[in-house]
Backbone and ligand atoms as CSV (ligand in chain L), in Angstrom:
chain,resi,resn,atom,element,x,y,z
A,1,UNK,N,N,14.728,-15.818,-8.990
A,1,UNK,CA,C,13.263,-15.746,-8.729
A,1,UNK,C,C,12.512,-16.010,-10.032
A,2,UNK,N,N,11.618,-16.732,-9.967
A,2,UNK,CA,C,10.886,-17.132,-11.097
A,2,UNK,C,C,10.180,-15.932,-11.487
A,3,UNK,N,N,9.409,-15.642,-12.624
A,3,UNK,CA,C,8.662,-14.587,-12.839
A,3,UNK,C,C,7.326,-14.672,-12.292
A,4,UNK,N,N,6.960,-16.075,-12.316
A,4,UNK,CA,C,5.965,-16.481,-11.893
A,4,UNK,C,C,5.434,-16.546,-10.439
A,5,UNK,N,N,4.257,-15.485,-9.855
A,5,UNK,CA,C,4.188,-15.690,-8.553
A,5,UNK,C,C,3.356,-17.105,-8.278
A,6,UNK,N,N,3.359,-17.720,-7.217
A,6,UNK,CA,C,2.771,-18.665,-6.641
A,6,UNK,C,C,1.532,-18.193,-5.813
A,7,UNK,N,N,0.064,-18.097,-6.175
A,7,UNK,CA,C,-0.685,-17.583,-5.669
A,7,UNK,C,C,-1.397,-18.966,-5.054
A,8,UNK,N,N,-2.112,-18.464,-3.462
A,8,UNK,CA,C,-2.885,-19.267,-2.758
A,8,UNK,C,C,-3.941,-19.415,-2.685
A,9,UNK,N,N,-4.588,-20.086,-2.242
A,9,UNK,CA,C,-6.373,-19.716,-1.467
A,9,UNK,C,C,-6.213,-19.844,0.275
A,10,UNK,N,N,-6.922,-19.153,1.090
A,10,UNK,CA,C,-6.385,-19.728,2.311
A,10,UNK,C,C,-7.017,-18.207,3.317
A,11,UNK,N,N,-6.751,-18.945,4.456
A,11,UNK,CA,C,-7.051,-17.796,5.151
A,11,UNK,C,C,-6.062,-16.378,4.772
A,12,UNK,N,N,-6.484,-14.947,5.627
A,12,UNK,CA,C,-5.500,-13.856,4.948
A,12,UNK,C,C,-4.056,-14.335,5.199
A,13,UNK,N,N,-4.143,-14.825,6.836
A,13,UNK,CA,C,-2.893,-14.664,6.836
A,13,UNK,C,C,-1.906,-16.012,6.264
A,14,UNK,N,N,-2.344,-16.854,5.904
A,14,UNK,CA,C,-2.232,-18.013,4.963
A,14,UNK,C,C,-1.751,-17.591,3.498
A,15,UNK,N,N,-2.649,-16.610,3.197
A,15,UNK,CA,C,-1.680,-15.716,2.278
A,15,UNK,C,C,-0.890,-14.906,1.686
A,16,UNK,N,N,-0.632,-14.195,3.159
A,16,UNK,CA,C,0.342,-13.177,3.439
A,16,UNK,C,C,1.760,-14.198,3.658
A,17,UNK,N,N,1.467,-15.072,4.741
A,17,UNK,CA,C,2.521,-16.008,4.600
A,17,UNK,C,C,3.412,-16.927,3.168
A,18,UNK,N,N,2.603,-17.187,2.320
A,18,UNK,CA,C,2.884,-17.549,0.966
A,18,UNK,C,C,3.570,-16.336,0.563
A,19,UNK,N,N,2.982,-15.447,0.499
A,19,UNK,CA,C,4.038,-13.879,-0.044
A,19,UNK,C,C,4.915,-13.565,-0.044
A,20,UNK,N,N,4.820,-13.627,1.247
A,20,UNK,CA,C,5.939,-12.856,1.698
A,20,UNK,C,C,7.373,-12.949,1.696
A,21,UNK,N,N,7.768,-14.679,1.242
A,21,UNK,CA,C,8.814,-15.137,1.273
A,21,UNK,C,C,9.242,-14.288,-0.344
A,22,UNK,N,N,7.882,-14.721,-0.979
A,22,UNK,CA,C,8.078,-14.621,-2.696
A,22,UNK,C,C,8.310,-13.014,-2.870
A,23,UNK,N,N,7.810,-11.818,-2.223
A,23,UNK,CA,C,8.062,-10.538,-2.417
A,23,UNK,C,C,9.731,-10.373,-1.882
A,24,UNK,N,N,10.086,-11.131,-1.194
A,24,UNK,CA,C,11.766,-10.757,-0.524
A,24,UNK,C,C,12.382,-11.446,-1.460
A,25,UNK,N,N,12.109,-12.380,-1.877
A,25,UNK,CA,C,13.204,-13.051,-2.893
A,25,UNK,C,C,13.070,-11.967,-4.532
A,26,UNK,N,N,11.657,-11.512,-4.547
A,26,UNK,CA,C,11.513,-10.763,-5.535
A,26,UNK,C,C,12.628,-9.090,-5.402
A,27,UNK,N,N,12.620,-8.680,-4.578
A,27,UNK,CA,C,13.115,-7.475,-3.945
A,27,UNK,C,C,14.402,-7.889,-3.743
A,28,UNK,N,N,14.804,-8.392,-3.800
A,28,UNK,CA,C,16.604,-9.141,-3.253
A,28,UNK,C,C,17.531,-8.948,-4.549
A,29,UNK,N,N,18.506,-8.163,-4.367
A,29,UNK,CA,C,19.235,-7.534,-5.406
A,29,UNK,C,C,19.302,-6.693,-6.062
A,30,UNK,N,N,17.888,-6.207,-6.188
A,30,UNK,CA,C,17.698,-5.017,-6.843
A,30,UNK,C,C,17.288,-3.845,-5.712
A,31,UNK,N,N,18.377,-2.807,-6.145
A,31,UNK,CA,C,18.007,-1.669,-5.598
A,31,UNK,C,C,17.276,-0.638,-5.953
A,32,UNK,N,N,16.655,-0.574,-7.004
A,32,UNK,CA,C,16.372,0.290,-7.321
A,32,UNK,C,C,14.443,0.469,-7.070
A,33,UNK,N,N,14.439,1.499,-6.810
A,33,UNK,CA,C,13.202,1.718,-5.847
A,33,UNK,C,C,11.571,1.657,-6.617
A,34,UNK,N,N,11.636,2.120,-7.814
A,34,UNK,CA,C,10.872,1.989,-8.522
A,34,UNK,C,C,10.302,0.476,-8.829
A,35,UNK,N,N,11.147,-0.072,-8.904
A,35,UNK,CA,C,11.303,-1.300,-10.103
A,35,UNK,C,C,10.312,-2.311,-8.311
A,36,UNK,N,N,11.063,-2.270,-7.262
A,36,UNK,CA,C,10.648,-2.805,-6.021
A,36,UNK,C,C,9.473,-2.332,-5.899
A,37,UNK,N,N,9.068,-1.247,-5.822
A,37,UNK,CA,C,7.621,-0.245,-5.629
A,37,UNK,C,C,7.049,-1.220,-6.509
A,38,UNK,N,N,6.782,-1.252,-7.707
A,38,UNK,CA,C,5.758,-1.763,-8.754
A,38,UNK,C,C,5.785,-3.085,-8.639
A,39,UNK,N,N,6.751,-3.970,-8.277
A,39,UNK,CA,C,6.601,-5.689,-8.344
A,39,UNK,C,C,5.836,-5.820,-6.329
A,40,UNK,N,N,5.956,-4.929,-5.732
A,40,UNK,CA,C,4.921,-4.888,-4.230
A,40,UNK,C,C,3.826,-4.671,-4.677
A,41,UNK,N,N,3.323,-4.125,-5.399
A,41,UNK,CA,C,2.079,-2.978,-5.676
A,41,UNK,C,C,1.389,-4.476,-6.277
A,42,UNK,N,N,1.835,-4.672,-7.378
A,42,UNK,CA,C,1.910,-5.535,-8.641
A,42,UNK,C,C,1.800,-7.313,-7.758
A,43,UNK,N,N,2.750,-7.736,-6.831
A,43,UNK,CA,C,2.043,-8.927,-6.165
A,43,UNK,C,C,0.751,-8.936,-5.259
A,44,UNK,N,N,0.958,-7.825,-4.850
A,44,UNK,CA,C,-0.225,-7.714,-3.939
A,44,UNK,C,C,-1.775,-7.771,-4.468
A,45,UNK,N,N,-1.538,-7.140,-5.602
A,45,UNK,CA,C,-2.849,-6.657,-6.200
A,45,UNK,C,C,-3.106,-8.492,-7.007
A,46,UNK,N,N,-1.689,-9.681,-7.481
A,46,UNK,CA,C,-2.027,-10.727,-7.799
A,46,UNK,C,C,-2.895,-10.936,-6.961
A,47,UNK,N,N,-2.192,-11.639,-5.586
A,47,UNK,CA,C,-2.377,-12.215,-4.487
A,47,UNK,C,C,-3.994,-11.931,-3.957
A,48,UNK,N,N,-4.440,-10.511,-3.120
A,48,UNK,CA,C,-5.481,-10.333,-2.963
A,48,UNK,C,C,-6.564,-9.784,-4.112
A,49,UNK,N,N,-6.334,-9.568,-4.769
A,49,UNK,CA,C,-7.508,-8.936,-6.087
A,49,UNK,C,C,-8.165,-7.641,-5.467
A,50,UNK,N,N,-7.486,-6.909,-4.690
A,50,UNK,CA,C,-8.138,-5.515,-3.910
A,50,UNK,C,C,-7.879,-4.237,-5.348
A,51,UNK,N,N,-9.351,-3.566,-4.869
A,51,UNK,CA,C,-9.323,-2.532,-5.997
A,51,UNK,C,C,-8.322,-1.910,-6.471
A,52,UNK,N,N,-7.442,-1.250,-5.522
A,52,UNK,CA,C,-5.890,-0.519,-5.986
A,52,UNK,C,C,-5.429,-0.905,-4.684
A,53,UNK,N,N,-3.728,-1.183,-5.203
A,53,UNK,CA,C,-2.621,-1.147,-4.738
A,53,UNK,C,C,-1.616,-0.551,-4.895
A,54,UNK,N,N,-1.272,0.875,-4.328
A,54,UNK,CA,C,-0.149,1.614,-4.861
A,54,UNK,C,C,0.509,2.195,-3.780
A,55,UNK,N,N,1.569,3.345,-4.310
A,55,UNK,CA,C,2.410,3.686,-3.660
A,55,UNK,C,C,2.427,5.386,-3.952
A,56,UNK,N,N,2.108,6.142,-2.964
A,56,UNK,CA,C,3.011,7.545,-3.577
A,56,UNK,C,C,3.843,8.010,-2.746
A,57,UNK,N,N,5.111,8.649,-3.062
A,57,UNK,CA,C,6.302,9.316,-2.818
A,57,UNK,C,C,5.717,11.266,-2.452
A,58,UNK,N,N,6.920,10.807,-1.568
A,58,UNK,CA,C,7.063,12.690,-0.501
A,58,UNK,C,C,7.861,13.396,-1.961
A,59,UNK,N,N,7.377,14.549,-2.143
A,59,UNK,CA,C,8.509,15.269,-3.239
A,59,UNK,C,C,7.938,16.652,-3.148
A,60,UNK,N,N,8.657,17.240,-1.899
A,60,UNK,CA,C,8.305,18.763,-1.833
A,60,UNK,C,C,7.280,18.557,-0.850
A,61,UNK,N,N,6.020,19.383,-0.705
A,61,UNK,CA,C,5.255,19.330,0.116
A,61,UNK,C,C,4.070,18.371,-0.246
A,62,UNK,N,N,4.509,17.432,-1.183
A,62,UNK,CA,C,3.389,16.799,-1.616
A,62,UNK,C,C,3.238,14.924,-1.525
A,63,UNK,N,N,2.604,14.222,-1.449
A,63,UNK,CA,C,2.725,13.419,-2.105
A,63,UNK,C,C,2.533,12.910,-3.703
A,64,UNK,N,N,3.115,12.294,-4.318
A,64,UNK,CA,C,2.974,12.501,-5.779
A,64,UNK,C,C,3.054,10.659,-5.951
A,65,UNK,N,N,2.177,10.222,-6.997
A,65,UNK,CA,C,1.637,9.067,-6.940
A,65,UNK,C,C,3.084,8.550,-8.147
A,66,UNK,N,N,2.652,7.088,-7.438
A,66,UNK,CA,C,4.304,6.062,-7.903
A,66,UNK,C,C,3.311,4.760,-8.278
A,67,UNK,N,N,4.462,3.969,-8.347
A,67,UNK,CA,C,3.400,2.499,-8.559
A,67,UNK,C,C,2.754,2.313,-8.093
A,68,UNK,N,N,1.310,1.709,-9.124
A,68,UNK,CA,C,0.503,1.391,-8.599
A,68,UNK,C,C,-0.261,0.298,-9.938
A,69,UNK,N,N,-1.311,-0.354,-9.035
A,69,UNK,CA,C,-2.032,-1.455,-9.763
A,69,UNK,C,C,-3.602,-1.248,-9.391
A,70,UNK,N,N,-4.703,-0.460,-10.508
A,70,UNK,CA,C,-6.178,-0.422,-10.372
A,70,UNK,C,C,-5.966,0.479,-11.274
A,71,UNK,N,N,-6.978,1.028,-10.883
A,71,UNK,CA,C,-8.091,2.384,-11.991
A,71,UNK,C,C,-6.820,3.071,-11.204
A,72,UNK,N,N,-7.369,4.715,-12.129
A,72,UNK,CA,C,-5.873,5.809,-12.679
A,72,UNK,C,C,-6.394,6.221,-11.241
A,73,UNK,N,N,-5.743,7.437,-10.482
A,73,UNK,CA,C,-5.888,7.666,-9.536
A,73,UNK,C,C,-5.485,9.542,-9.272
A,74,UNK,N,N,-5.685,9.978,-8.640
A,74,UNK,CA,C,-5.429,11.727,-8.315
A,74,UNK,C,C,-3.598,11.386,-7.967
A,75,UNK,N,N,-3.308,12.495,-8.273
A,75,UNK,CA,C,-2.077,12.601,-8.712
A,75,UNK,C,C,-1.134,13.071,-7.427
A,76,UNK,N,N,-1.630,14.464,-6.963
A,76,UNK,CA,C,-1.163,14.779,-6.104
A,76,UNK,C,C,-1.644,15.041,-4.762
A,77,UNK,N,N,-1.016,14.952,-3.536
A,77,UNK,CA,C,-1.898,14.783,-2.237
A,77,UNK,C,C,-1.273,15.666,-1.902
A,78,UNK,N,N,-2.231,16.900,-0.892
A,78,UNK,CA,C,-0.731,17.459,0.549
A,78,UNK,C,C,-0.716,16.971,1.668
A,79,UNK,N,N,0.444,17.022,2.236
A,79,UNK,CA,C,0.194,16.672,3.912
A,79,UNK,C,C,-1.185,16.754,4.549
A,80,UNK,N,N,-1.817,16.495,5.129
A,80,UNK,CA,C,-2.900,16.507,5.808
A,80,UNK,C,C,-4.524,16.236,5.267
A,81,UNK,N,N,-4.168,15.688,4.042
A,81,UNK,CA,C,-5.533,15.557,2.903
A,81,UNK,C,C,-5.024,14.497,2.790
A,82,UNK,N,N,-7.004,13.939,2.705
A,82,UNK,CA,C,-7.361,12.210,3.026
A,82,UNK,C,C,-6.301,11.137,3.700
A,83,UNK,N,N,-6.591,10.452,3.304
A,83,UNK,CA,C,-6.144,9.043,4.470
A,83,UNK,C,C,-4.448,9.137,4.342
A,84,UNK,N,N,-4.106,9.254,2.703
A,84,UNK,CA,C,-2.888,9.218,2.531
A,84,UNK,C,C,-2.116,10.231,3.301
A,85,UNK,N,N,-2.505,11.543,3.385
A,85,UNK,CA,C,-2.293,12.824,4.134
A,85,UNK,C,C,-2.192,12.933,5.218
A,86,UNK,N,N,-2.918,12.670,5.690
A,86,UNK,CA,C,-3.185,12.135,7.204
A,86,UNK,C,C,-2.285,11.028,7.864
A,87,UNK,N,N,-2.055,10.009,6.868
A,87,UNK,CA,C,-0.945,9.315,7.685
A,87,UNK,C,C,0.077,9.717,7.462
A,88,UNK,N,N,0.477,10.201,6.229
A,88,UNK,CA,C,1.757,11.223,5.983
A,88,UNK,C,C,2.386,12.478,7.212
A,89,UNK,N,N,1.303,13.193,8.030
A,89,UNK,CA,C,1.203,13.667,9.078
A,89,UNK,C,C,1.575,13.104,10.215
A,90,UNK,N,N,1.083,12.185,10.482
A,90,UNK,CA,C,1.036,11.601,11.851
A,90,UNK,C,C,1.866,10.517,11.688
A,91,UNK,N,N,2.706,9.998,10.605
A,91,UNK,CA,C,3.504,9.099,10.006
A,91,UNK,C,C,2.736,8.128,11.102
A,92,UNK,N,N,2.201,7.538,10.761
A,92,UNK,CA,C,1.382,6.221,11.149
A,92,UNK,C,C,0.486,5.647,10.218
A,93,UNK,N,N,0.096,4.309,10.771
A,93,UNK,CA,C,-0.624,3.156,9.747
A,93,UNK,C,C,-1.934,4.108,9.677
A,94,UNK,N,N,-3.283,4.031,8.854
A,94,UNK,CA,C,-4.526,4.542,9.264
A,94,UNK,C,C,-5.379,3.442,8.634
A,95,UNK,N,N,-6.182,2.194,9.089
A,95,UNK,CA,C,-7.333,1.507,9.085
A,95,UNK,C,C,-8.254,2.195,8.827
A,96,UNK,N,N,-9.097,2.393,7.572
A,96,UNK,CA,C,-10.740,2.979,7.112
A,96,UNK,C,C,-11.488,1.986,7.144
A,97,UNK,N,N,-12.475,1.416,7.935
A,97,UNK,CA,C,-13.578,0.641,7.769
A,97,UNK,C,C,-14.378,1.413,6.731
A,98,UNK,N,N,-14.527,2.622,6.625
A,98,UNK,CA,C,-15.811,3.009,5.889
A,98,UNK,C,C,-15.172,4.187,5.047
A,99,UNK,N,N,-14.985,4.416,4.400
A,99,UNK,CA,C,-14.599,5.472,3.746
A,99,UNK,C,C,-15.272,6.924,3.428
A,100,UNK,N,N,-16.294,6.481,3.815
A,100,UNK,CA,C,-17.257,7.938,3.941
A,100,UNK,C,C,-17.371,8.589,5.264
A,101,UNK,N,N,-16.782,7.918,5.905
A,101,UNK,CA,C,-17.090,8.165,7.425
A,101,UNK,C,C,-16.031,8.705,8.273
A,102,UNK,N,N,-14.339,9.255,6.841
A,102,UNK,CA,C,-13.288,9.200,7.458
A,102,UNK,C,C,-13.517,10.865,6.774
A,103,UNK,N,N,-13.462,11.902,7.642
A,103,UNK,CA,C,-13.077,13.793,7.288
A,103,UNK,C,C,-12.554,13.471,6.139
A,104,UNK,N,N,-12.903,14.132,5.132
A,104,UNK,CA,C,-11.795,14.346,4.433
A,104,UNK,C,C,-11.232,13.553,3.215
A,105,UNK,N,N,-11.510,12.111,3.573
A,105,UNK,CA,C,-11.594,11.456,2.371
A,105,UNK,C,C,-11.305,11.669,1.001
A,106,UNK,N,N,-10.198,11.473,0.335
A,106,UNK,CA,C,-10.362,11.645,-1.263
A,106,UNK,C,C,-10.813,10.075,-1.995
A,107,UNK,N,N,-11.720,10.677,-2.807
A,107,UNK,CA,C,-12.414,9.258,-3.238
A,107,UNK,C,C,-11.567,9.558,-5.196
A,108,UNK,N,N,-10.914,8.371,-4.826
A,108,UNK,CA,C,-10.268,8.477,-6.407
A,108,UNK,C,C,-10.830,7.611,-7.357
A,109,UNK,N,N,-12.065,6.803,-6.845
A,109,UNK,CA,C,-12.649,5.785,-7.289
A,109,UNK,C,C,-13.780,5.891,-6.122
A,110,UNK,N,N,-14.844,5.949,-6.959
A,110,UNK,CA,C,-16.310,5.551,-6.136
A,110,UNK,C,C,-16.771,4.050,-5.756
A,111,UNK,N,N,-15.769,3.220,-6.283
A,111,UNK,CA,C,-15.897,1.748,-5.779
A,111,UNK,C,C,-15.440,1.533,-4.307
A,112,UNK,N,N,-14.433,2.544,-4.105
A,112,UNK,CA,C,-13.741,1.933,-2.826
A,112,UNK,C,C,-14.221,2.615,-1.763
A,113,UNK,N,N,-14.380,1.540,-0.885
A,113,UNK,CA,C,-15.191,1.687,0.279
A,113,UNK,C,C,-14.306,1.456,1.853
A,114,UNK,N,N,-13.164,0.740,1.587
A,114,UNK,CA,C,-12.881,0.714,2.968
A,114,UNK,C,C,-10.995,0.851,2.364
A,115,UNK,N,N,-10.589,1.222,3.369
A,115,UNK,CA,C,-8.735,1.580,2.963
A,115,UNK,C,C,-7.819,1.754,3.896
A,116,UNK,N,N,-6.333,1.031,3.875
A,116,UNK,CA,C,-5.385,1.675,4.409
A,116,UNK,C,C,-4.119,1.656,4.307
A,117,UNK,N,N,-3.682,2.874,4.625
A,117,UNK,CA,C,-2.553,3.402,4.622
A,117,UNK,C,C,-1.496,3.134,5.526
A,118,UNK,N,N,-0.325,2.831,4.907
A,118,UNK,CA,C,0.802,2.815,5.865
A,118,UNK,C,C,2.572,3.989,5.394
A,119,UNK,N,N,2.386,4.257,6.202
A,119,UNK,CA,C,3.674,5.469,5.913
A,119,UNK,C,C,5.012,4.439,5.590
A,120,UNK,N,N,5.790,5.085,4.800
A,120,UNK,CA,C,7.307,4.340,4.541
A,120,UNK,C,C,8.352,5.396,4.965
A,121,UNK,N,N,8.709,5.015,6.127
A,121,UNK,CA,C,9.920,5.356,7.057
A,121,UNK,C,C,11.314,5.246,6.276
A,122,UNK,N,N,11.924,6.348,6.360
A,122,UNK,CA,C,13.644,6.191,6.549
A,122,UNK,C,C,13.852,7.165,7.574
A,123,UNK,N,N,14.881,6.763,8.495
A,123,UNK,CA,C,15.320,7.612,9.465
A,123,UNK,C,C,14.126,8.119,9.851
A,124,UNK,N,N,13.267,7.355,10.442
A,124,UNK,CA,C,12.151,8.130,11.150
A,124,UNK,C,C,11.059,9.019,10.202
A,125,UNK,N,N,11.737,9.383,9.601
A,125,UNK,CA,C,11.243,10.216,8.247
A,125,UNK,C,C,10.280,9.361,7.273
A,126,UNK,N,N,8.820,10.101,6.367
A,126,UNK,CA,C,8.138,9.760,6.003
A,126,UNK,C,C,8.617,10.040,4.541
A,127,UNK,N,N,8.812,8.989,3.908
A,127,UNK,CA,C,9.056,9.345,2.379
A,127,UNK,C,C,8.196,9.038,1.527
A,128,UNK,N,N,7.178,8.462,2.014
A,128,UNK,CA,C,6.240,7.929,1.208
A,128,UNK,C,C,4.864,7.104,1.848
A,129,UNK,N,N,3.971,6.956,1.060
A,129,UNK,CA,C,3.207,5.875,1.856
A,129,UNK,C,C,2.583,4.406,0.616
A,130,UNK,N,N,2.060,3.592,1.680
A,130,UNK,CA,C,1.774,2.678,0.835
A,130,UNK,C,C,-0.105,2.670,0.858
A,131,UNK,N,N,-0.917,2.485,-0.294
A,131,UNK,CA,C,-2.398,2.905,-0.125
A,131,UNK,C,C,-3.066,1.910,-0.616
A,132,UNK,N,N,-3.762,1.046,0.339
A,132,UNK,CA,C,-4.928,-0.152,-0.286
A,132,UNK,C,C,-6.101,-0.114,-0.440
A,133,UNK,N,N,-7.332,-0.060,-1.367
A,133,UNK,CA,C,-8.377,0.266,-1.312
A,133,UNK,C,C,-9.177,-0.839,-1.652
A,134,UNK,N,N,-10.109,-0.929,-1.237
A,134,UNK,CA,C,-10.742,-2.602,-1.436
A,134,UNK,C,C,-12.207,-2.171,-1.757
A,135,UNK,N,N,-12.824,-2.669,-2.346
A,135,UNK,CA,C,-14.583,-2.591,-2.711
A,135,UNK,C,C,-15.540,-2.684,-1.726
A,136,UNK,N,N,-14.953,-3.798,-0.977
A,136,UNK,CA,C,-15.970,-4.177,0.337
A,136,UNK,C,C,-15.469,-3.040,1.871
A,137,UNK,N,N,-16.665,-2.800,2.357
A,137,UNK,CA,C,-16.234,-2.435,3.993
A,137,UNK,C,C,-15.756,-3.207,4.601
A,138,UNK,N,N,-14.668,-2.681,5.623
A,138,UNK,CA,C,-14.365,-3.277,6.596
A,138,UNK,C,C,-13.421,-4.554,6.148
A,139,UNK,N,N,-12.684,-4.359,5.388
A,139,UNK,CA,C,-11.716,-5.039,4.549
A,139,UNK,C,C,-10.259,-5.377,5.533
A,140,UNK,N,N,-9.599,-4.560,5.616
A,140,UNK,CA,C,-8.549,-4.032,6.319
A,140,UNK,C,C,-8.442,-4.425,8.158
A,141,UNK,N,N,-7.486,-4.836,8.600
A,141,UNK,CA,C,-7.383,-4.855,9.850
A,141,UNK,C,C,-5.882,-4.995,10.229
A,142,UNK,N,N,-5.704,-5.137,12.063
A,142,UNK,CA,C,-4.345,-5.098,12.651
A,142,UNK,C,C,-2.978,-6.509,11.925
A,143,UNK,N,N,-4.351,-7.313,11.472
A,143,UNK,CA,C,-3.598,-8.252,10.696
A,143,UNK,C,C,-2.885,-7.981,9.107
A,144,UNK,N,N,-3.750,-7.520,8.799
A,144,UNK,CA,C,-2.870,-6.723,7.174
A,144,UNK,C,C,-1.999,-5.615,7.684
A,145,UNK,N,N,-2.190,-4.554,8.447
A,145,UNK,CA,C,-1.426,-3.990,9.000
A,145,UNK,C,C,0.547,-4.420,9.067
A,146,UNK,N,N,-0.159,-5.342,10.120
A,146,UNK,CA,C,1.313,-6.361,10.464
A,146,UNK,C,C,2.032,-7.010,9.089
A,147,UNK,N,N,1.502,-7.510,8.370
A,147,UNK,CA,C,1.763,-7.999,7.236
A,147,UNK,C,C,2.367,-7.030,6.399
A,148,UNK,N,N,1.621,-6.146,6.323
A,148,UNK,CA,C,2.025,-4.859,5.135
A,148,UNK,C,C,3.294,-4.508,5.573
A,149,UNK,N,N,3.521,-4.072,6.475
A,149,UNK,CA,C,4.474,-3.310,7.258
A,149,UNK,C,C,5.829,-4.110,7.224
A,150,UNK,N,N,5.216,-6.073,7.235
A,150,UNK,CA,C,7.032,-6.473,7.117
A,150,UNK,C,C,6.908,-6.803,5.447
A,151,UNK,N,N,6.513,-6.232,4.937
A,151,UNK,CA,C,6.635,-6.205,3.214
A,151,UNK,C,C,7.362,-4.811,2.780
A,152,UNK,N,N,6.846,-4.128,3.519
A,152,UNK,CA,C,7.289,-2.531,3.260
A,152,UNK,C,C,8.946,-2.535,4.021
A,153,UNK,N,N,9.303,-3.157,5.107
A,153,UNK,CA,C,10.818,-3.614,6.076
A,153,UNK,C,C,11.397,-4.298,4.641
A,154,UNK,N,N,11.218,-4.919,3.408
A,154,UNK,CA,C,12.274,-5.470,3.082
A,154,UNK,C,C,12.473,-4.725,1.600
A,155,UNK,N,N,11.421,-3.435,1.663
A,155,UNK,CA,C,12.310,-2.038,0.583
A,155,UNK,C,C,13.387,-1.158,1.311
A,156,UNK,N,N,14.841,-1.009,0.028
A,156,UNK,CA,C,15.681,-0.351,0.533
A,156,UNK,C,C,15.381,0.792,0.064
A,157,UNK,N,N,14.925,1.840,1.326
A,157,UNK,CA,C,14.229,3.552,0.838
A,157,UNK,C,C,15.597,4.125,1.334
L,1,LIG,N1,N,-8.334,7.658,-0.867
L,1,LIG,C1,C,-7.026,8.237,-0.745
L,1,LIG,C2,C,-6.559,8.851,-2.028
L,1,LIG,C3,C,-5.756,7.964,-2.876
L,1,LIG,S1,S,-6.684,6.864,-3.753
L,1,LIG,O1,O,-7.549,6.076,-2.905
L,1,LIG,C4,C,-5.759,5.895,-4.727
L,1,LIG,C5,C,-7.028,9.274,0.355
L,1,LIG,O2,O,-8.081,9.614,0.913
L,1,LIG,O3,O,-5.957,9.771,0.682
C-alpha cells in the first residue's frame, strides 16, 4: 500500500467508493488495533475534511477515547451519556441532524453541529464506537451510515 491516499472530488458516495478499496488494502496485514483505528480515523478525516473523526474503546464501564483526528476531545464517556453513550447502550448506529436537539448531548467542540455514531461489534458485543462530527447540520445520513459500517467490517476487533 502506498502511503499515499488517493483523494477524490465527487458525489459522497463517489467517495466512499474511492476509499474504501484504499482503507482495506490499508488495514490488510496488520493486526494490530490501534495502528488500524488511527489510519480509519486518519483517512477519513483526509477524504471528507469533517471536524473530528475518532474512535473510543469500552474499558470497564466506560468509554475511553482512542484514535482520533480534530480538536482534543472529553476523555471519558459512560454508557448512556451523549450520542456516543447512547449508542453504546442500544449498540446501534445514531444519526444527529442537530446536535442541540439530541438529550444529552456532550459538546466536545462548539463547532459541531450535526454527528454520528456507530457501535463496533464483536460477538454481538459493543467494544467500542466510531464518532463523526461535522460543522454543518444535517451532514450525516443512511448513506454514510452504510459506508461507515463496511469500513468498520474490515477491523479485526
Ligand atoms: N458528542 C459526543 C461526544 C464525543 S465528541 O463529539 C468527540 C457525544 O455526545 O457523545
Amino acid at each position: 500500500m502506498a502511503e499515499d491516499l488517493l483523494l477524490i472530488e465527487g458525489t459522497k458516495e463517489e467517495q466512499y467508493q474511492a476509499l474504501l478499496p484504499q482503507i482495506e488494502a490499508l488495514l490488510t496485514g496488520e493486526e494490530d488495533l490501534i495502528a488500524n483505528l488511527a489510519n480509519v480515523a486518519a483517512a477519513l478525516k483526509q477524504q471528507f475534511g469533517w471536524l473530528w473523526v475518532g474512535f473510543y474503546l469500552v474499558k470497564k464501564d466506560e468509554l475511553v477515547l482512542a484514535p482520533f483526528q480534530g480538536p482534543v476531545a472529553c476523555t471519558r464517556i459512560k454508557k448512556g451519556r451523549g450520542v456516543c453513550g447512547k449508542s453504546w447502550e442500544l449498540a446501534s448506529t445514531l444519526i444527529v441532524p442537530d446536535v442541540e436537539k439530541f438529550p444529552g448531548h456532550i459538546a466536545c467542540s462548539n463547532l459541531s453541529k450535526s454527528e454520528i455514531v456507530l457501535p463496533l461489534l464483536k460477538d454481538k458485543e459493543v467494544v467500542g464506537v466510531l464518532d463523526v462530527d461535522s460543522e454543518q447540520l444535517d451532514t450525516f445520513d443512511i448513506i454514510d451510515q452504510q459506508y461507515l459500517e463496511k469500513i468498520l467490517a474490515f477491523l479485526a476487533l
